[in-house]
C-alpha positions as CSV (number, residue, x, y, z in Angstrom):
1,X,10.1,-22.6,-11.8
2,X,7.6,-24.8,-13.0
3,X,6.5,-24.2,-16.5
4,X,3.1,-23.8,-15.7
5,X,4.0,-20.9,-13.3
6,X,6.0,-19.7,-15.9
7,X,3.2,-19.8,-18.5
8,X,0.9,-17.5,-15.8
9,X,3.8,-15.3,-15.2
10,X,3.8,-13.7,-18.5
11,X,0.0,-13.7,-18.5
12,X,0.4,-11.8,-15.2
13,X,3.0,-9.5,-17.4
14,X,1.2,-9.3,-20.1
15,X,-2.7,-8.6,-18.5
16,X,-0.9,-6.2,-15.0
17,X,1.9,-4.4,-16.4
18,X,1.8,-1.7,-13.8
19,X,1.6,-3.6,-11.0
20,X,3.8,-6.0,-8.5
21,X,0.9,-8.6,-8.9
22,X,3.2,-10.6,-11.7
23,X,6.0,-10.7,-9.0
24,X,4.1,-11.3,-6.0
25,X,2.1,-14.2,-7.3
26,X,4.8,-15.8,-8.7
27,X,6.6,-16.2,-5.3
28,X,3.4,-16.8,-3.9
29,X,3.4,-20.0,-5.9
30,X,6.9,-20.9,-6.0
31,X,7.0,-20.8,-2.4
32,X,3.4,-23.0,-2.5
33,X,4.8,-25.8,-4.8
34,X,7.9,-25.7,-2.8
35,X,6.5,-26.8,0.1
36,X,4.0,-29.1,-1.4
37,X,6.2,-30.8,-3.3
38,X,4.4,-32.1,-6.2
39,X,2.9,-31.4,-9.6
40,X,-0.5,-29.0,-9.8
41,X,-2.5,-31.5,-11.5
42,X,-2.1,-33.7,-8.2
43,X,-2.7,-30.7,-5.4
44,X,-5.8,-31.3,-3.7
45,X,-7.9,-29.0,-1.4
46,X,-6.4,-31.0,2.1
47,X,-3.3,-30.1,1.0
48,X,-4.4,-26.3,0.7
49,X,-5.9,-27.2,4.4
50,X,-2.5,-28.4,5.3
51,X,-0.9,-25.3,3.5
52,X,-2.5,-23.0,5.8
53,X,-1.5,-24.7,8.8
54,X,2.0,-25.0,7.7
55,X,1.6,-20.9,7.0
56,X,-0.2,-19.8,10.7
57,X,1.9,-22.3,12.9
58,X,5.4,-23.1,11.2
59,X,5.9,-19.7,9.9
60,X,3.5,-17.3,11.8
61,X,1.9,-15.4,8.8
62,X,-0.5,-12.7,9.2
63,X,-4.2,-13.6,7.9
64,X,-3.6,-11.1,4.9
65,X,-0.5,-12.5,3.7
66,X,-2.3,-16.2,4.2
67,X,-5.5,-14.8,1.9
68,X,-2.9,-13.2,-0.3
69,X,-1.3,-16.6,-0.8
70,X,-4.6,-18.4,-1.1
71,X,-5.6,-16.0,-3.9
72,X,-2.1,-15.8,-5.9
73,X,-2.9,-19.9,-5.7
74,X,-6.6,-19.6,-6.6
75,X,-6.2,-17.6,-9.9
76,X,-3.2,-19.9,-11.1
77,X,-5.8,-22.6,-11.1
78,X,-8.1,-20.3,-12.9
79,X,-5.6,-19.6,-15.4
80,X,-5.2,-23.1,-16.0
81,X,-8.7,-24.2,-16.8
82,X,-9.3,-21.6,-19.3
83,X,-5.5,-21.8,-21.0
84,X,-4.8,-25.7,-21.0
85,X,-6.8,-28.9,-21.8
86,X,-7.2,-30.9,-19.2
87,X,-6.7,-28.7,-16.1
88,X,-7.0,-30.0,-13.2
89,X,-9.9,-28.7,-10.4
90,X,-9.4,-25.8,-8.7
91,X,-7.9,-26.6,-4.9
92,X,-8.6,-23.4,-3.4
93,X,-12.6,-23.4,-2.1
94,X,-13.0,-19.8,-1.1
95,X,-15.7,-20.1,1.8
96,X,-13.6,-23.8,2.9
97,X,-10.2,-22.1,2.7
98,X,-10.2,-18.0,2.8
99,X,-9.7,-17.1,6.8
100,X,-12.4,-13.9,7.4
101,X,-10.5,-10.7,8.9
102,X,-12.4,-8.4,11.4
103,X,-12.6,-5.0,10.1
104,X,-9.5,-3.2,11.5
105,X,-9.2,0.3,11.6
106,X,-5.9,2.3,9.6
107,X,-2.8,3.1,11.4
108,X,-2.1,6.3,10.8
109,X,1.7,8.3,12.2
110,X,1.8,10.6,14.9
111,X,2.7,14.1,13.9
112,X,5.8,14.2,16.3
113,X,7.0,11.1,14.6
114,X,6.6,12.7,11.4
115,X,8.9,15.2,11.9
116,X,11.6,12.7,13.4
117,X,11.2,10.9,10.2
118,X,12.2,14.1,8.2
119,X,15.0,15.2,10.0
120,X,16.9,11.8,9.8
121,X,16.0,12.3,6.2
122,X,17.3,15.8,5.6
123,X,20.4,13.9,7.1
124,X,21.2,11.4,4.5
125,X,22.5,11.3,1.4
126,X,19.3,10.6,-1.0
127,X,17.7,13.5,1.2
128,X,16.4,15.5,-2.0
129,X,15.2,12.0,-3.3
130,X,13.8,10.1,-0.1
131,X,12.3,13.2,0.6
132,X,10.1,13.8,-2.8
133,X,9.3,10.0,-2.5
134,X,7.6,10.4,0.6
135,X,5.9,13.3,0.4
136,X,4.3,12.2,-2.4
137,X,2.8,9.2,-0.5
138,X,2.2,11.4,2.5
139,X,0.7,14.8,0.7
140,X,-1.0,12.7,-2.6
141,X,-1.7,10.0,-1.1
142,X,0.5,7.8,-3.5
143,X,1.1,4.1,-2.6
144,X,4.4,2.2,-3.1
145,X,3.9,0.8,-5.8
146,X,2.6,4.5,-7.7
147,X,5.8,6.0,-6.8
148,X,7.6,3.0,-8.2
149,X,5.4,3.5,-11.4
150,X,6.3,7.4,-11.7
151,X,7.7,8.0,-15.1
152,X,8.3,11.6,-16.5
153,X,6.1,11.4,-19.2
154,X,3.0,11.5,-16.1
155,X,4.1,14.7,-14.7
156,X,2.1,18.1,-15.4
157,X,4.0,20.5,-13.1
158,X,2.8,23.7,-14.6
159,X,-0.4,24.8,-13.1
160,X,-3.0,26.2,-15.5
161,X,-5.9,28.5,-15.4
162,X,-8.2,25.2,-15.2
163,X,-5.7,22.7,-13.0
164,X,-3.0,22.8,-10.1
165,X,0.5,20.8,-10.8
166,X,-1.0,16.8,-10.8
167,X,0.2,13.1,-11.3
168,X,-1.1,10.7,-14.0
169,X,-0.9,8.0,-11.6
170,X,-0.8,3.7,-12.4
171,X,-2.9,2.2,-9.4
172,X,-3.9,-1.0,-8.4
173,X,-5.3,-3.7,-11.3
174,X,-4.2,-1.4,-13.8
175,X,-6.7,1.6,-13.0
176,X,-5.5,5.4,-13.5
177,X,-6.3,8.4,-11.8
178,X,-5.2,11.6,-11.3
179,X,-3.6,13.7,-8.4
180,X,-2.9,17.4,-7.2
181,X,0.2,18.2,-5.6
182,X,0.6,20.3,-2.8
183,X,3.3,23.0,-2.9
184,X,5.5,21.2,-0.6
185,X,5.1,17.8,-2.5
186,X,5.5,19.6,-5.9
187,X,8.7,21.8,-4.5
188,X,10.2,18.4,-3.5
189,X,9.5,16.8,-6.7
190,X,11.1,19.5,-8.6
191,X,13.9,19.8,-6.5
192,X,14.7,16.2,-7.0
193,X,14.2,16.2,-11.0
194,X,16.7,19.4,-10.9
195,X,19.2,16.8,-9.4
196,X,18.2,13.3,-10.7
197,X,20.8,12.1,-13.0
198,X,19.9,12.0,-17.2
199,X,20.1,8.9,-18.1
200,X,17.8,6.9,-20.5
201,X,15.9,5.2,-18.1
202,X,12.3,7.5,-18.0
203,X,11.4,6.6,-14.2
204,X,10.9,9.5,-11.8
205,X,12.9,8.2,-9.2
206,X,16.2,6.0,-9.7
207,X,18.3,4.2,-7.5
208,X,22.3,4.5,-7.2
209,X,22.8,2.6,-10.3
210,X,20.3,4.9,-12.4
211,X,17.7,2.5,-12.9
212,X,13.9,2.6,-11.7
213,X,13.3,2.3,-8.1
214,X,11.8,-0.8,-6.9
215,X,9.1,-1.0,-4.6
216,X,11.4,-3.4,-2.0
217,X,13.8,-0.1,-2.7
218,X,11.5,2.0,-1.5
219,X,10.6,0.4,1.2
220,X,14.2,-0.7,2.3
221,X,14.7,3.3,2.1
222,X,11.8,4.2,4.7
223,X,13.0,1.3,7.0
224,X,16.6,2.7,7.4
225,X,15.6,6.7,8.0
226,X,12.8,4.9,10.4
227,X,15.6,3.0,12.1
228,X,17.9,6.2,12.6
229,X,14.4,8.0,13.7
230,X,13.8,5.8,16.1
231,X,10.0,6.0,14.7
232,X,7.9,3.0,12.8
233,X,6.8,3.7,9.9
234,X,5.3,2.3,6.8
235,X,4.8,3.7,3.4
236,X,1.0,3.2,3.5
237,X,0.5,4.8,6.9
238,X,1.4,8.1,4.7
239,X,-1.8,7.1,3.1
240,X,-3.5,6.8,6.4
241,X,-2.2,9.7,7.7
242,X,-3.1,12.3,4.2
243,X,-7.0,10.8,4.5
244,X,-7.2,11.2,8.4
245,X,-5.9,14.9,7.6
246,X,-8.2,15.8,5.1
247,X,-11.1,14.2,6.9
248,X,-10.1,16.2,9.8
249,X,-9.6,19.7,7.5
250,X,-13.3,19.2,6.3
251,X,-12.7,17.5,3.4
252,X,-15.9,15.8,1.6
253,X,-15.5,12.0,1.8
254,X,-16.4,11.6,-1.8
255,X,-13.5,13.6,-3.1
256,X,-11.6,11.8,-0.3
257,X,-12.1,8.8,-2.1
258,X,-11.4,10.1,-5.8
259,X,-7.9,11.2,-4.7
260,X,-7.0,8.0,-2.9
261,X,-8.5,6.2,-5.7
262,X,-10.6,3.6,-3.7
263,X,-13.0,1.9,-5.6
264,X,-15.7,1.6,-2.7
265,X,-16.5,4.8,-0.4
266,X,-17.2,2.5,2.8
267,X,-13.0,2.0,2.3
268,X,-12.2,5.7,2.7
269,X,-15.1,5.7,5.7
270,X,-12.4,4.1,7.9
271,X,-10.9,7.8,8.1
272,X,-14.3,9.0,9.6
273,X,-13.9,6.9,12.6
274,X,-10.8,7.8,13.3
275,X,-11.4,11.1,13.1
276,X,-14.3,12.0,14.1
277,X,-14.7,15.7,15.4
278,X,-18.2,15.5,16.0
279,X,-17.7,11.8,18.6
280,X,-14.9,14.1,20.2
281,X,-16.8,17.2,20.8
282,X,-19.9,14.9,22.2
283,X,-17.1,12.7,24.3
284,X,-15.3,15.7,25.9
285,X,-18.7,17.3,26.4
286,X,-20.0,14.5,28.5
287,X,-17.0,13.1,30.1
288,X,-16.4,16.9,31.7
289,X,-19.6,16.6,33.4
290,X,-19.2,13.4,34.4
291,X,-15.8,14.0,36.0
292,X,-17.3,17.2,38.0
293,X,-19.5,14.9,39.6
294,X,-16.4,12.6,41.0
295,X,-14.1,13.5,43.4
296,X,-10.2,13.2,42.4
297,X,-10.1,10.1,44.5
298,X,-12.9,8.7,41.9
299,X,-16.0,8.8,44.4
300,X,-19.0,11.0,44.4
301,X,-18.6,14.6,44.8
């Protein structure tokens, strides 16, 4: 590893403790200077042009993992002109080099698929575990990363006259909130804590060798009940699928927003238009009388 990636790393460590971010961008770059092949005082902004190219053609990356890259390579050059004398410019040009996404609309999961998903999970051997893991992304709205973050000491389980059971959660660029569980999220949880092993390590969730979970753990997890399922499934799609429920249940998109902790309300939005009771009722209004004036053979009646 280069010792200026190195240097960032523990920045990254130091400034995002509760986050992948330190790990991510430090493959991001490793991966970057790789490829280039040369020191970053002599990276230049056509060999980010050339990086790009190399990422959509040779290795077919998806425009967020490209961006993702881009940035991960943008703040290292940051870093470097506040930390070190010297530092070279900045290669990354954000309106030259960052690739615009159209707005895309959340996947959420079928509720049939859903309860394919459970029953190969009810079948395995981390069932208590894998189950309390995914519930809490699919009832809380946790992401990956949250789950990984769990420790013991952010559990409130006992409900009180002024709170239900919640999570004192570690989200994205170090930001907190809290969330509620529901009863079958919080009756998963505690049957998994009744069964996780004691050892010293203070994570909620362990893997076979008692230590914290990783996020790629996690993951790896959901990919093999998914497989057995014969579903597709990602751990943010729980996500999808709690705010399109709670949208559809009447929920206020403001509180929406507080317990998915996004830090813009025209994010949680997207769940409007995917569920949108009022568009449907107007749709299967009008497309009722439109069909009575058609014969089945699709002419005028």
């Amino acid at each position: 590893m280069l010792p200026e990636v190195l240097m960032f790393n523990k920045w990254l460590r130091r400034n995002r403790p509760h986050t992948t971010t330190p790990r991510d961008y430090t493959s991001d770059l490793t991966l970057f200077f790789a490829w280039a092949d040369k020191p970053p005082s002599d990276v230049t902004l056509r060999d980010i042009d050339a990086y790009i190219e190399h990422c959509q053609q040779d290795l077919g990356h998806a425009v967020a993992t490209i961006n993702r890259r881009l940035t991960a390579i943008h703040t290292f050059y940051d870093f470097l002109d506040v930390e070190t004398d010297d530092a070279p410019p900045n290669p990354v040009i954000p309106k030259r080099h960052y690739i615009p996404r159209g707005r895309h609309l959340p996947r959420d999961v079928e509720d049939a698929d859903l309860d394919r998903l459970f029953e190969a999970v009810a079948a395995a051997p981390s069932a208590i575990r894998d189950r309390a893991m995914f519930l809490l992304m699919l009832r809380c709205g946790l992401r990956v990363g949250e789950v990984h973050n769990l420790s013991q000491g952010d559990l409130y389980l006992g409900p009180t006259s002024a709170s239900l059971p919640r999570l004192w959660l570690h989200g994205k660029n170090g930001s907190q909130r809290v969330v509620y569980l529901s009863s079958q999220a919080l009756d998963a949880l505690q049957a998994w804590l009744d069964e996780r092993p004691q050892v010293e390590d203070d994570a909620v969730f362990l893997n076979h060798r008692g230590h914290r979970i990783t996020t790629r753990g996690i993951q790896y997890c959901l990919e093999q009940h998914c497989r057995r399922a014969g579903v597709s499934i990602s751990c943010h799609q729980f996500r999808h699928t709690l705010g399109r429920h709670l949208v559809e249940h009447g929920m206020p998109i403001t509180s929406v927003q507080q317990l998915l902790g996004h830090e813009r309300l025209r994010t949680t939005q997207i769940y409007v238009h995917i569920s949108n009771a009022r568009v449907q009722a107007d749709y299967e209004t009008a497309i009722a009388a439109i069909e009575a004036q058609l014969s089945p053979q699709g002419g005028a009646s």
